[in-house]
N, C-alpha and C positions, 0 to 999 in steps of 0.2 A: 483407330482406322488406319493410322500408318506406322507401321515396323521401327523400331527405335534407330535404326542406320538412315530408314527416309529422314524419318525426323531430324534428325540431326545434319543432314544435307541442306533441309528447306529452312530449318532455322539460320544453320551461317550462311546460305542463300539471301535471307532477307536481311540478314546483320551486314551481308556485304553491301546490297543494292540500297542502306540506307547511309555507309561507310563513303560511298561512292559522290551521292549527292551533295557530303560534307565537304568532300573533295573538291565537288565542282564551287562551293561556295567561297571556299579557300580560297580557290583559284581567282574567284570574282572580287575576293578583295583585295588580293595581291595585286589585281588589275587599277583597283579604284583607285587605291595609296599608292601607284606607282611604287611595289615593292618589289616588282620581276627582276630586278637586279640587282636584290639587297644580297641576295650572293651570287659572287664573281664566278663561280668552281661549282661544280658537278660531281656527283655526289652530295660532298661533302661540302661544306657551309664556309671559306676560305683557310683552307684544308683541316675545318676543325669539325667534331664529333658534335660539340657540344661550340655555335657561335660566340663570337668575341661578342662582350657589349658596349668596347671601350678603342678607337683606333690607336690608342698605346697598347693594346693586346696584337694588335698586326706587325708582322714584319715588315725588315725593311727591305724599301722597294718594291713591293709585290705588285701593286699596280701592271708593271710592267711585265712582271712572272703571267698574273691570267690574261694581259692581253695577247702576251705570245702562246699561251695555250688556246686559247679562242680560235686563232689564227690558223694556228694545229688542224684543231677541229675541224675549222670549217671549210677548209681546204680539202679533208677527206671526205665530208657532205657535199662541196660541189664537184667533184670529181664522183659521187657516185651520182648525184642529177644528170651530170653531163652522160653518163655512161646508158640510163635509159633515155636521152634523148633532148633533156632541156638543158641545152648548153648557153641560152640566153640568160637564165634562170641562177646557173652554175657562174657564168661568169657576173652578174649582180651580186654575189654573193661573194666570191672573190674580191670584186673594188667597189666594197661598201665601207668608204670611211669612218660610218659611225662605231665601226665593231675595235676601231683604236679608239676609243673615248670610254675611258673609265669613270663610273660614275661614282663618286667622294661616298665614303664611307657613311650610314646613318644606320644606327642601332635597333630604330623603330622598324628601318625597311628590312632589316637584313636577319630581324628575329621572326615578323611578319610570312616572311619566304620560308623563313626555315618551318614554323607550322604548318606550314603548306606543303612544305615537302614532307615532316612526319605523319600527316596526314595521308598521304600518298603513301608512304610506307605501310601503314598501317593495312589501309586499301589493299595493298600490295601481298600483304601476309594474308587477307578476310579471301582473295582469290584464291590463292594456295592452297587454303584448308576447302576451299569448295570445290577447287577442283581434283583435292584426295579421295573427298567424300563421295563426289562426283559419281566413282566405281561399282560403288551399290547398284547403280540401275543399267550397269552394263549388259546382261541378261535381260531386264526387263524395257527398256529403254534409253539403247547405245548411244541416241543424239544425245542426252544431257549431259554424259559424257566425254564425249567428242567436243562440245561446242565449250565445255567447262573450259578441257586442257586448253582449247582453242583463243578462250578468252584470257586465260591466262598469257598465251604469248602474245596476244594483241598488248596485254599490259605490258608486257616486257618491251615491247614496241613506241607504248605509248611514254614508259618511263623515258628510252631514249632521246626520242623525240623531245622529251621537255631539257634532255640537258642540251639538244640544241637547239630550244628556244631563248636558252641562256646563253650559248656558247656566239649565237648569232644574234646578239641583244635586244633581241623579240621584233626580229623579224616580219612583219603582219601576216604575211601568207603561210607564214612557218604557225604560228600561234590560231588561226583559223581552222586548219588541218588539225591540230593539237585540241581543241574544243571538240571536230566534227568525232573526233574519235574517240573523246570519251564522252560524246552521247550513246557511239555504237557497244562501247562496252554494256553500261547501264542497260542498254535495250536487249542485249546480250544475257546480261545477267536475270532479268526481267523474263525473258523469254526460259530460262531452266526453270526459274522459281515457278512458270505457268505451266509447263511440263510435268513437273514433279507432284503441284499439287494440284492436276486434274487428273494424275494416273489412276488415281483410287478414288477422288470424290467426285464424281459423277454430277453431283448436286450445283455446282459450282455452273456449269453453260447451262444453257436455257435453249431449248425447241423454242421455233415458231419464228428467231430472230430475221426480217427479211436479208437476203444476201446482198441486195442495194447497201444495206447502211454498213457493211464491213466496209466494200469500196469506197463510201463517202468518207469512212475513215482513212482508211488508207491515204485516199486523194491529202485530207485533212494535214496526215503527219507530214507527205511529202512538200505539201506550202510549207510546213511548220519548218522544217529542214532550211527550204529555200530559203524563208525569214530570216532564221538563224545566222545563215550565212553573209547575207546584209547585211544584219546586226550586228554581229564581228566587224562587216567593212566598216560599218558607221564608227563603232567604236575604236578601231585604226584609227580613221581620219578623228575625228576628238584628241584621241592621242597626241597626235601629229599637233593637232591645232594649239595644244597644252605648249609648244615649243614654240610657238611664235608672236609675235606681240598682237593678236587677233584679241579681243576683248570678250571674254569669256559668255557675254549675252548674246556674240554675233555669232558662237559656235552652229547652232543650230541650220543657223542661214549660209553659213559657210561651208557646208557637207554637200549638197547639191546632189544630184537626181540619184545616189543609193539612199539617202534617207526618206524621199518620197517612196522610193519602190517599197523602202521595206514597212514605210504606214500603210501603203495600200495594200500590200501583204499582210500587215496586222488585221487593218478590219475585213479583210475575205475568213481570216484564220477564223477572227470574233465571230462574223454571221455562220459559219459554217459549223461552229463549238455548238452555237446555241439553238441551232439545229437538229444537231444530233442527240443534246438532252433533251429537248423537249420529243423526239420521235421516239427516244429510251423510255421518256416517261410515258407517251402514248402506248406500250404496249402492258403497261399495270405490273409492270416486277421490280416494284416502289423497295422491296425490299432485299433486292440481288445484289449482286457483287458489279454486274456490268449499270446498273443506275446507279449505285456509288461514286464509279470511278465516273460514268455522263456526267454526274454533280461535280463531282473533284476539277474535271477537266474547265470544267464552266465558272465554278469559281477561281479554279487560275487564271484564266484569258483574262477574266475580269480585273483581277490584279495584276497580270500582266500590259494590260490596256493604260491602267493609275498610274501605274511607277514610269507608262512610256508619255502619257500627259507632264507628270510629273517633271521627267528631264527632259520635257521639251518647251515648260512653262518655267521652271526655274532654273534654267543655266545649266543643266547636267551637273546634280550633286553627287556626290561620291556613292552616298549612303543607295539613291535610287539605283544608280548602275550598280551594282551589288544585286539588289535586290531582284532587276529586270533581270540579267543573266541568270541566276540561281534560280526564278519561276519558269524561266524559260526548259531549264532542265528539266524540271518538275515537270513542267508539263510536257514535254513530249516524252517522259518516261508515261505520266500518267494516260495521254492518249494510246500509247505503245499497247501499254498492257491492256485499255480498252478494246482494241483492235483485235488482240487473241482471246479478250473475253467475249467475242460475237463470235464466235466458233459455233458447227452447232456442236449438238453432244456427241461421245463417240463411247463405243462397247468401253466400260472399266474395267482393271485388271483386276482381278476376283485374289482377295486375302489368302498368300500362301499358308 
């Protein structure tokens, strides 16, 4: 059905959007073990290719070398905030004492990061090749094209960004931004892969779908966002909470009204999931690609609902926060692509 050039667009298409997820999971453990700072430097892993595993493999004095580079950094970062206009923003960033405080070498943190970062690399090459391949449908469909190169530099954006989440020793507001954006990528990528393979399979959308349940989607991802965004703050303040002598069972009670918003935010997400599979299942296309993903979505919220029981009944374990953030990607990828799978049908492109 599809030309050996599609195919091979839509396969490192899906090889990347599942490259990406792995990334985000990375990232959620790098979060959990406190390993954001197991390297000091950017790029590179304390100016190494390949991480020390031993603080007799470090030079002497370095300490002191990345927090003047830091400093560097992030001096040119608030000078460009200030330059669009948040000069509040720029000067917190400027005399925020904790960007001198170097945090003691650990082997476990600082190998932990570096898989996270070759993992992002890797992501980083699966973009590349998809947005070479990209080219194929410039004649037949320029967006997938365009939106490839596109996301391609948003990575190149996104990589920045993470070295100053390092450089600014994970800053909350900086690391929030840094999550919102690589869900846009995913959704990104998500969106060629939908492109690509309904140009020729026709078979794939379904007549009859009412045009109420896109918007109810829609509506759906936009909570979903807004959640997320709580969810990051919640997980900030935890952070934070992690530095002071607060007893790790009174975490919960000591977050205060973002964590409420973001339960009542969860169970609107929940009633409105389970809504939408069951009105997917009311229309009998038990065996489509859009009552799939209705199921997928449904059994995520579901786990995503356990894992937020979970770290709300026992202390916020590591393992659940992993867990919650990585489904949380999941699914708003998986509601994403639901959302372009209620399309109705449209003419296919007829086999050159």
């Amino acid at each position: 059905m599809y030309p050996a050039a599609e195919k091979r667009f839509i396969r490192i298409n899906k090889i990347t959007i599942f490259v990406l997820f792995i990334v985000i999971a990375a990232g959620g453990i790098v979060r959990s073990t406190g390993s954001g700072m197991g390297c000091p430097d950017w790029p590179k892993c304390f100016n190494r290719i390949i991480p020390p595993t031993d603080v007799s493999q470090l030079p002497q004095g370095y300490e002191q070398h990345y927090v003047e580079g830091r400093i560097k950094k992030n001096e040119r970062f608030a000078n460009m905030i200030e330059f669009f206009g948040y000069k509040n923003l720029a000067d917190q960033i400027r005399h925020d004492e904790s960007i001198l405080i170097h945090e003691e070498f650990n082997a476990a943190k600082t190998w932990t990061e570096y898989v996270n970062r070759l993992a992002g690399v890797t992501a980083g090459f699966c973009m590349l090749f998809t947005a070479f391949y990209s080219f194929t449908y410039w004649k037949k469909k320029k967006a997938i094209a365009i939106w490839s190169v596109l996301n391609l530099i948003v990575v190149v954006i996104q990589a920045w960004l993470g070295s100053i989440v390092v450089s600014t020793n994970l800053t909350p507001w900086v690391i929030t931004i840094h999550m919102l954006l690589a869900l846009v990528i995913v959704c990104i990528s998500i969106h060629t892969y939908y492109w690509a393979t309904t140009l020729r399979n026709g078979s794939i959308l379904k007549a009859g779908i009412p045009k109420g349940l896109k918007l109810i989607t829609l509506g759906s991802i936009v909570l979903l966002v807004i959640q997320v965004v709580y969810g990051t703050e919640v997980r900030e303040i935890i952070d934070h909470l992690k530095q002071t002598d607060i007893m790790r069972s009174e975490w919960i009670d000591s977050i205060g009204l973002n964590y409420h918003i973001h339960r009542i935010l969860a169970y609107l997400t929940l009633a409105i999931t389970v809504f939408l599979f069951l009105k997917v299942k009311s229309l009998n296309i038990q065996n489509s690609v859009q009552y799939k993903y209705a199921l997928i979505s449904f059994v995520l919220v579901c786990i995503q609902m356990l894992s937020g029981i979970i770290l709300a009944r026992f202390h916020v374990p590591a393992v659940a926060q992993t867990v919650h953030l990585v489904v949380a990607s999941l699914f708003v990828g998986a509601q994403y692509y639901l959302l372009l799978l209620l399309n109705a049908p449209k003419p296919v492109l007829v086999e050159d």
